[in-house]
Short mmCIF file of the C-alpha atoms (twelve columns), coordinates in Angstrom:
data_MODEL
# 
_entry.id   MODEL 
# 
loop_
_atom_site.group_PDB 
_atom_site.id 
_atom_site.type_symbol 
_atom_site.label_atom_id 
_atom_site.label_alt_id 
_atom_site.label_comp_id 
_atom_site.label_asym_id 
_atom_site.label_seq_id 
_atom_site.Cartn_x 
_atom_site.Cartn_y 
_atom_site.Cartn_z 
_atom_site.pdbx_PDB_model_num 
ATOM 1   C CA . UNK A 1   25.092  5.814   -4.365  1 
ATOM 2   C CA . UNK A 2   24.038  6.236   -0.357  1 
ATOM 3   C CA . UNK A 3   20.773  4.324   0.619   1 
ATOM 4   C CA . UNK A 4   19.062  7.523   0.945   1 
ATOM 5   C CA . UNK A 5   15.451  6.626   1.552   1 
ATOM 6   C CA . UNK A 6   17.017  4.559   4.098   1 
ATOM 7   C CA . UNK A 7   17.971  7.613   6.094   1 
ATOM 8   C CA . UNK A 8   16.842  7.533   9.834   1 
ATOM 9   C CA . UNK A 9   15.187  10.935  9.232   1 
ATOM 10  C CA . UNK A 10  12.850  9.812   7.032   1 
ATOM 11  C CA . UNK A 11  12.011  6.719   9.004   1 
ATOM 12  C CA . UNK A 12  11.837  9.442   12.356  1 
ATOM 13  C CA . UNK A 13  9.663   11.800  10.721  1 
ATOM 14  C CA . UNK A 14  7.889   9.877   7.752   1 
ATOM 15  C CA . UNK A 15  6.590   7.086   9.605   1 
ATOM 16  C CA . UNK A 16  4.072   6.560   12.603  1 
ATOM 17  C CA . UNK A 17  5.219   2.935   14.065  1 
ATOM 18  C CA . UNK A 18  2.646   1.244   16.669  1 
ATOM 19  C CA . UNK A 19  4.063   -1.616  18.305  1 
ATOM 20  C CA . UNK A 20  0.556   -3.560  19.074  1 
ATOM 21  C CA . UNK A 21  0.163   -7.430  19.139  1 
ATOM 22  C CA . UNK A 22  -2.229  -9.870  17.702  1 
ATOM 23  C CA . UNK A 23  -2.741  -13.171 17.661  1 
ATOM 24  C CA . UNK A 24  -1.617  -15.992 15.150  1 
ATOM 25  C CA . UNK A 25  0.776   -13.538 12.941  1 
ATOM 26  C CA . UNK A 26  1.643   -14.922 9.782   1 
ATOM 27  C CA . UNK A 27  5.571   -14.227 10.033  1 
ATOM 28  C CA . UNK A 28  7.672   -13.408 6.962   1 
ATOM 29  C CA . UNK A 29  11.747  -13.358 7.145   1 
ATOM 30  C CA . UNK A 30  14.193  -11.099 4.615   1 
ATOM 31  C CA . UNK A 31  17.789  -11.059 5.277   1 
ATOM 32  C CA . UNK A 32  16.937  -12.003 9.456   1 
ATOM 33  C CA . UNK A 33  13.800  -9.319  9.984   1 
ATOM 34  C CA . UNK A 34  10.846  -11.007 10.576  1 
ATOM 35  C CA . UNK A 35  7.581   -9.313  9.881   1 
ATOM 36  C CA . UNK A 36  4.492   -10.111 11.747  1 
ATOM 37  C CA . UNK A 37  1.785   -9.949  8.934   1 
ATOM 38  C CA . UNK A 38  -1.461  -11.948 9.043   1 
ATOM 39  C CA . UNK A 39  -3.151  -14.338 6.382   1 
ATOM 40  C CA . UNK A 40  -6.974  -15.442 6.181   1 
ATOM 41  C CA . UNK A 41  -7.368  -17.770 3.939   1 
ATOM 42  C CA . UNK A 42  -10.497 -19.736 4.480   1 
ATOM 43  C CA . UNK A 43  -12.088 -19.660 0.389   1 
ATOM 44  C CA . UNK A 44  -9.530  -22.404 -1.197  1 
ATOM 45  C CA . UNK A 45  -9.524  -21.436 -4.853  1 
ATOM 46  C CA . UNK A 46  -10.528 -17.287 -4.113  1 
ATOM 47  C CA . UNK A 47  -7.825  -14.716 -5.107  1 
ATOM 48  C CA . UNK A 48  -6.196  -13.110 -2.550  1 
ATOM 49  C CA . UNK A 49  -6.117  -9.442  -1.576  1 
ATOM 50  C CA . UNK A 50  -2.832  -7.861  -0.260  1 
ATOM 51  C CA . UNK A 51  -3.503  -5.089  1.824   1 
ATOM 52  C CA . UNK A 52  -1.031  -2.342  2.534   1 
ATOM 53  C CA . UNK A 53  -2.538  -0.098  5.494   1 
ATOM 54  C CA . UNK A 54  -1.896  3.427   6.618   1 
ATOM 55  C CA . UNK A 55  1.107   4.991   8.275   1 
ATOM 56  C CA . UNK A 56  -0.384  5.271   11.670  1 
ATOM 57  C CA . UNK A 57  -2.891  1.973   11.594  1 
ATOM 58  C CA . UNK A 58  -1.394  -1.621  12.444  1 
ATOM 59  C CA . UNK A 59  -2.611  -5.296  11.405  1 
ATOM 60  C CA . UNK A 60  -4.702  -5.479  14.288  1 
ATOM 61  C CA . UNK A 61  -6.675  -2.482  13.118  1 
ATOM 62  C CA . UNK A 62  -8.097  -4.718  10.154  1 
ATOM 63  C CA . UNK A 63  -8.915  -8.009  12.090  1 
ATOM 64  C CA . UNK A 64  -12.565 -7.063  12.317  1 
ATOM 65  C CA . UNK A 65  -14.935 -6.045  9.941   1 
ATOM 66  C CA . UNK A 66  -12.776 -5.113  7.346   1 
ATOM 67  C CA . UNK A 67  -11.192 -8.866  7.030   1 
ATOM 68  C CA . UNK A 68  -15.003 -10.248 7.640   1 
ATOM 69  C CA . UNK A 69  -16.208 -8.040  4.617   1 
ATOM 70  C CA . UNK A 70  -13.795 -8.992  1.989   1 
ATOM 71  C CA . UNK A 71  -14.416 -12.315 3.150   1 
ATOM 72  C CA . UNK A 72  -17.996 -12.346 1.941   1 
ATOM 73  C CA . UNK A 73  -16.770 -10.742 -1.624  1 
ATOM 74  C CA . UNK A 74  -15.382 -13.938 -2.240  1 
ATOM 75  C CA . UNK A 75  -11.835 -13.008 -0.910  1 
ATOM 76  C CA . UNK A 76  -8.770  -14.478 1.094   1 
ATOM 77  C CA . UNK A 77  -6.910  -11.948 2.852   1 
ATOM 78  C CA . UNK A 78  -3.268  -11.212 3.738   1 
ATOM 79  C CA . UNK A 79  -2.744  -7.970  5.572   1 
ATOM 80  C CA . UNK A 80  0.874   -6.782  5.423   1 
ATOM 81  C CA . UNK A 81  2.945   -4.970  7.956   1 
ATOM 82  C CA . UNK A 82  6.133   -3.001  8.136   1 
ATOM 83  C CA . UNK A 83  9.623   -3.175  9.799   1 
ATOM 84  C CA . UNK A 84  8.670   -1.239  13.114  1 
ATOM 85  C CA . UNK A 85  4.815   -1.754  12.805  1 
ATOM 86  C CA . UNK A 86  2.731   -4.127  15.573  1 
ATOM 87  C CA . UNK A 87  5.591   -7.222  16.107  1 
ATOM 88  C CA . UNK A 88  7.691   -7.120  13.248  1 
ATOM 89  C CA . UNK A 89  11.653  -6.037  13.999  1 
ATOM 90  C CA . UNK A 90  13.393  -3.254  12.918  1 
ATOM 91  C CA . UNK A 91  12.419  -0.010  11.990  1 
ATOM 92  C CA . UNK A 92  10.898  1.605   8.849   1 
ATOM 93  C CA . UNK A 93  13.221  2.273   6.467   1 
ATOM 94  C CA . UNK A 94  11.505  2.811   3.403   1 
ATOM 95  C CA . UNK A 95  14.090  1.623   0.935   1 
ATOM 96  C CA . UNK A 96  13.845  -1.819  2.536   1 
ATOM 97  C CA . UNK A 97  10.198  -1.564  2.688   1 
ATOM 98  C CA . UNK A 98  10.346  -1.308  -0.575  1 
ATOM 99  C CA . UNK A 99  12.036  -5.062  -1.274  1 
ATOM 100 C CA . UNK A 100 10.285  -6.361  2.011   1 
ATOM 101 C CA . UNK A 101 6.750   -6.271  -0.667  1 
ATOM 102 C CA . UNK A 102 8.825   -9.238  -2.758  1 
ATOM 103 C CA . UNK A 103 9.446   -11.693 -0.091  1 
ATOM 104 C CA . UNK A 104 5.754   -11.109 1.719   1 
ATOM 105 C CA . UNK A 105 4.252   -11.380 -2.003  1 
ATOM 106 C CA . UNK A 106 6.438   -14.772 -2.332  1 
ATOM 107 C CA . UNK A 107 5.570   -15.968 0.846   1 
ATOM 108 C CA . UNK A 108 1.804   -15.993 0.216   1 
ATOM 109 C CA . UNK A 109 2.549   -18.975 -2.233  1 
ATOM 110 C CA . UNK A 110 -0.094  -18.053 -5.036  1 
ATOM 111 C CA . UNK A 111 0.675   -17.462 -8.609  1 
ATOM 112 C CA . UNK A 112 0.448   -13.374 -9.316  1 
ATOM 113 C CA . UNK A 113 -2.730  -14.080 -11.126 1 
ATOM 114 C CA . UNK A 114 -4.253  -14.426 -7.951  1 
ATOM 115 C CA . UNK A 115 -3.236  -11.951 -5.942  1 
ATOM 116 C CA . UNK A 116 -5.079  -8.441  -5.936  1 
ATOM 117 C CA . UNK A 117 -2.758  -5.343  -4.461  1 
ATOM 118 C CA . UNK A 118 -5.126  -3.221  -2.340  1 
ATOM 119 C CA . UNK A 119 -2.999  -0.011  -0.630  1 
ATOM 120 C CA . UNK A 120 -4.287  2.813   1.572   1 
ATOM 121 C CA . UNK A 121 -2.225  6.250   1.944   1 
ATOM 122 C CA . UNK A 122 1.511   5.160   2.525   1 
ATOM 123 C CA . UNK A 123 0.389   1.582   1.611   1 
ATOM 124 C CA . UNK A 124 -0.393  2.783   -1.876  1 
ATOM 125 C CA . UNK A 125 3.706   2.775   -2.315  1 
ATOM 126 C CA . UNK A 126 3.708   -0.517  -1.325  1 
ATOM 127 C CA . UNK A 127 0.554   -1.903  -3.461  1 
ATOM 128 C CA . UNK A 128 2.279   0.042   -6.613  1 
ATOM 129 C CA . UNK A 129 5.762   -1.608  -5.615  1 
ATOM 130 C CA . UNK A 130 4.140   -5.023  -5.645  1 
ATOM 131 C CA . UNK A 131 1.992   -4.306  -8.999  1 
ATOM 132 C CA . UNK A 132 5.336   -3.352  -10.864 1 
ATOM 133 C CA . UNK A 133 7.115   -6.383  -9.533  1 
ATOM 134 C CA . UNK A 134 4.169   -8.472  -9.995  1 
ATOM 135 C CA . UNK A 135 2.998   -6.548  -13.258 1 
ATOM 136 C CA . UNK A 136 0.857   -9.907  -13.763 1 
ATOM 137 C CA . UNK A 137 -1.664  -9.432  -10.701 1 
ATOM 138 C CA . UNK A 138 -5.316  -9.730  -11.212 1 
ATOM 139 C CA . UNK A 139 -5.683  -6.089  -9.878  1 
ATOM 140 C CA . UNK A 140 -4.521  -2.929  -7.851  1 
ATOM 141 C CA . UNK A 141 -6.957  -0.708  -5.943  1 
ATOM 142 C CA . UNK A 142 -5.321  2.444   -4.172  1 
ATOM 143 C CA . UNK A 143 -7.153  4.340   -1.676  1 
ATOM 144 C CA . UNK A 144 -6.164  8.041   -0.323  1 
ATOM 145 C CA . UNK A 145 -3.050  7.038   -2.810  1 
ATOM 146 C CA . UNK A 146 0.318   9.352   -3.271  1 
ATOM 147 C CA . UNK A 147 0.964   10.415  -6.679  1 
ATOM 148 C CA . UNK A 148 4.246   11.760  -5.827  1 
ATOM 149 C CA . UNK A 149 5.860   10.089  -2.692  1 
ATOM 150 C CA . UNK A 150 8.959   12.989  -3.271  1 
ATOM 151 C CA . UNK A 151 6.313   15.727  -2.769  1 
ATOM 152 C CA . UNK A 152 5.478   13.684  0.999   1 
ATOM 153 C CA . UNK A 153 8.836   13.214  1.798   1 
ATOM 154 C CA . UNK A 154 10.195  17.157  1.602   1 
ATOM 155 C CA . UNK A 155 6.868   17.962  3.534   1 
ATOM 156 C CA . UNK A 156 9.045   16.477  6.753   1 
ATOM 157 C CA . UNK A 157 12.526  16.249  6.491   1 
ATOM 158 C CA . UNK A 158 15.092  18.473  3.637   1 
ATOM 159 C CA . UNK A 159 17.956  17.091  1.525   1 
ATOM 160 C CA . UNK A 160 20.607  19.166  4.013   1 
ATOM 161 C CA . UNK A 161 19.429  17.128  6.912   1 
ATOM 162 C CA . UNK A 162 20.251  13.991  5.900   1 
ATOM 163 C CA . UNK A 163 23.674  15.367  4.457   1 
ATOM 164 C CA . UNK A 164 22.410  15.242  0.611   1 
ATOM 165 C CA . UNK A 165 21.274  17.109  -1.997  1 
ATOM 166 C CA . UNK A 166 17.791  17.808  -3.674  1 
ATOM 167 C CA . UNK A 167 19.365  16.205  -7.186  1 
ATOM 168 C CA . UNK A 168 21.001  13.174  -5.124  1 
ATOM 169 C CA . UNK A 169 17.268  12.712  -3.657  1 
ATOM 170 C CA . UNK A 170 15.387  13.362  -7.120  1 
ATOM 171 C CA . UNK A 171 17.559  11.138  -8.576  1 
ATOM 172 C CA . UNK A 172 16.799  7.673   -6.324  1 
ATOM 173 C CA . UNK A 173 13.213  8.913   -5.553  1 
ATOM 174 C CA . UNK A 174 13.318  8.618   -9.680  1 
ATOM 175 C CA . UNK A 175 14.742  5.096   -9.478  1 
ATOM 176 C CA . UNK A 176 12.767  4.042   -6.835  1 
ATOM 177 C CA . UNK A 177 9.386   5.336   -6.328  1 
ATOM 178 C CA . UNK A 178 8.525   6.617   -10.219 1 
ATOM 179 C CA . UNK A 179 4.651   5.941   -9.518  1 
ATOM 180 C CA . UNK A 180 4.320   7.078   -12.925 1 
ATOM 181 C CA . UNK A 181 6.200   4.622   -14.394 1 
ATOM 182 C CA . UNK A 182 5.078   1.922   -12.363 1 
ATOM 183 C CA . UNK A 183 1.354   2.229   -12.766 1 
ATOM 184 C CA . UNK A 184 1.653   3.522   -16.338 1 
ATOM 185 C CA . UNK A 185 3.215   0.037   -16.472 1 
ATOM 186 C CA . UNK A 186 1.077   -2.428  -15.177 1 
ATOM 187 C CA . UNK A 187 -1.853  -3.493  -17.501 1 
ATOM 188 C CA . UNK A 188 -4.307  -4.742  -15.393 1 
ATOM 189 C CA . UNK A 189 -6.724  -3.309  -14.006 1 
ATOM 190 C CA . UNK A 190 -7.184  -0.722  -11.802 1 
ATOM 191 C CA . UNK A 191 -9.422  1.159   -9.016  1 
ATOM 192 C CA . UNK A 192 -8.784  4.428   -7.508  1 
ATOM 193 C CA . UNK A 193 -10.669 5.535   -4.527  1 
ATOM 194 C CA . UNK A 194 -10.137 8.973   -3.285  1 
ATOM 195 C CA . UNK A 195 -12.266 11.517  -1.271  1 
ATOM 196 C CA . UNK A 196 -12.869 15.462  -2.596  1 
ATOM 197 C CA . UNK A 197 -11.901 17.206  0.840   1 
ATOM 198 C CA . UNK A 198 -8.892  14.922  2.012   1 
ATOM 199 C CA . UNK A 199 -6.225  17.163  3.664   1 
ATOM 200 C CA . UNK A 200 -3.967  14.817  3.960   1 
ATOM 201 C CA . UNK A 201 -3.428  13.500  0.993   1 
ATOM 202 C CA . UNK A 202 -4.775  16.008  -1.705  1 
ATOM 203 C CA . UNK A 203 -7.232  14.773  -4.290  1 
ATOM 204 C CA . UNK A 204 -4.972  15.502  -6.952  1 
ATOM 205 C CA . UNK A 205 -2.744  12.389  -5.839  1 
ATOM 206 C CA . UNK A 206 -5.977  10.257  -6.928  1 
ATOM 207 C CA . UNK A 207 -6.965  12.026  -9.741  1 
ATOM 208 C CA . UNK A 208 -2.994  11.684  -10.942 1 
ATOM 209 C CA . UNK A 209 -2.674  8.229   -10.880 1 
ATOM 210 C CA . UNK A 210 -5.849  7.529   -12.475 1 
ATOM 211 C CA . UNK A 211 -4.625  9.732   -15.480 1 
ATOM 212 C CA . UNK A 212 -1.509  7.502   -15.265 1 
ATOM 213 C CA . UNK A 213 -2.873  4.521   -14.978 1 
ATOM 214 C CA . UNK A 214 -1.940  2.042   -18.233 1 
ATOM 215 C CA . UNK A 215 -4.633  -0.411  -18.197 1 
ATOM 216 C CA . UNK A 216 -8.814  -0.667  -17.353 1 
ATOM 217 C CA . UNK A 217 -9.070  2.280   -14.898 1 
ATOM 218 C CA . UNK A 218 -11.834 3.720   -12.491 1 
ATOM 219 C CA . UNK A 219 -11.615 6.477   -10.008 1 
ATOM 220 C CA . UNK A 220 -14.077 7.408   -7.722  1 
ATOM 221 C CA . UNK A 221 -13.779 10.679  -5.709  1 
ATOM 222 C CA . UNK A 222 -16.820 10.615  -3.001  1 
ATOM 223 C CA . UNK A 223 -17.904 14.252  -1.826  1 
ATOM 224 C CA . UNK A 224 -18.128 12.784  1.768   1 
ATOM 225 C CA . UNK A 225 -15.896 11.780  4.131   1 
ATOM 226 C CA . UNK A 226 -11.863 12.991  4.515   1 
ATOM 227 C CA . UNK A 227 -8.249  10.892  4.696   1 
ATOM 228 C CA . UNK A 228 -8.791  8.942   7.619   1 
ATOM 229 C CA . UNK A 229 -12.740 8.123   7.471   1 
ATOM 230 C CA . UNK A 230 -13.253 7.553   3.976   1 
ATOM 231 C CA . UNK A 231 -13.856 3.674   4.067   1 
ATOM 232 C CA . UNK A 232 -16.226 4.427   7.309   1 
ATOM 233 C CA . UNK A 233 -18.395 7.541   5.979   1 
ATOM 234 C CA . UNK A 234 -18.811 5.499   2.566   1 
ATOM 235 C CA . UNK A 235 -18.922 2.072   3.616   1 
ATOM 236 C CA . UNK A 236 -21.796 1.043   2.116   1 
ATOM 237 C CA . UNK A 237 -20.638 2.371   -1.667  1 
ATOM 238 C CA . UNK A 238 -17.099 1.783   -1.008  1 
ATOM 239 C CA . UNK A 239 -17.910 -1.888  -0.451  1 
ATOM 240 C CA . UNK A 240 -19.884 -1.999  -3.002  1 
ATOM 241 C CA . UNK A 241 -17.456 -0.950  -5.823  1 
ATOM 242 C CA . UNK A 242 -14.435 -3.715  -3.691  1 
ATOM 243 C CA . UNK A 243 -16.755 -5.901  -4.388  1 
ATOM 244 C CA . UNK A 244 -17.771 -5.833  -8.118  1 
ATOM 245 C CA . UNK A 245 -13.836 -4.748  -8.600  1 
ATOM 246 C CA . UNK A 246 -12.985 -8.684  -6.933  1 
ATOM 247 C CA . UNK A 247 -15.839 -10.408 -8.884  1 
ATOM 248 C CA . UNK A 248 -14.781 -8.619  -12.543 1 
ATOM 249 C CA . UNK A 249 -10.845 -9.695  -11.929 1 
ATOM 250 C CA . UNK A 250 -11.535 -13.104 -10.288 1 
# 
């Protein structure tokens, strides 16, 4: 069947691209597209948090205090970034996005065991795409996360645009990005961090996959705070749960 999440529509009107540099990029290759991600990994020995960011945020937007923080939880960090995003070629196309997370997880070089999947909004496809192909991972943590990616996509662009149907489109958004499935699958465990008034992505997302969720699970919905200044307005207590989350799976 046609590579529909492929679709240029999608990529047009789903994704948020920022082509902004950095320094020292830790480059990973698929099939000749190089991604520019980055990888601090000073703590020999620490697991490893993948990060998945936002649609409209870029590597360079978690070089500072956010990479310092984890840091001093006891944590290396690689930050991944998508065809389109900062230096990396291409553009998004979210059914190669989707098998980009294999060969960026590879490339780290550290058993699964290590490795803890960490995904804000969009990233949360990405951190649940790595958990189900890495269903061994010491843990997944989803922040602002999408419950049902299908339910984002129709917001922007219809089946008739990109010369398919709503059953064609059900059908590999089934196949494909069954969130569901893949967090019902993976055993380990899991934390869910979601604010009450986002209006982006709507509580329910969070309060979805925890329900889902198939191993140790804890959501935490803060009353303050909204999509896009959740980790900022909460700091302190969102840290604060990262933190004994890292030092329960490590």
């Amino acid at each position: 069947m046609p590579q529909v999440l492929n679709h240029p529509l999608i990529a047009q009107r789903y994704f948020f691209p920022t082509r902004i540099p950095f320094p020292n990029p830790f480059w990973v290759e698929r099939e000749g597209v190089r991604l520019s991600c980055y990888f601090h990994h000073p703590l020999p020995g620490a697991p490893t948090v993948v990060h998945f960011h936002g649609n409209g945020e870029v590597v360079s937007d978690y070089l500072g205090d956010f990479l310092h923080i984890l840091e001093s939880l006891g944590a290396n960090v690689f930050i991944a970034e998508y065809r389109g995003y900062s230096m990396s070629d291409g553009s998004p196309q979210l059914g190669e996005m989707l098998d980009d997370v294999v060969a960026m997880v590879n490339a780290i070089g550290e058993p699964a065991e290590k490795l803890i999947f960490f995904g804000r909004s969009v990233g949360s496809i990405f951190a649940l795409e790595a958990a189900h192909r890495f269903p061994t991972a010491a843990g997944l943590i989803l922040e602002s996360g999408i419950a049902d990616p299908l339910e984002r996509i129709l917001l922007r662009v219809s089946p008739g645009e990109m010369g398919t149907t709503l059953e064609q489109l059900q059908l590999e958004v089934r196949q494909r990005l069954d969130h569901r499935a893949k967090i019902g699958g993976y055993g380990g465990p899991t934390l869910i961090l979601h604010t009450r008034h986002d209006g982006l992505v709507d509580v329910s997302h969070g309060e979805r996959l925890h329900a889902w969720a198939g191993g140790k699970k804890q959501l935490r919905v803060f009353a303050n705070g909204n999509h896009n200044d959740i980790m900022l307005v909460n700091a302190a207590e969102y840290f604060e749960l990262v933190r004994k989350f890292v030092s329960e799976v490590s």
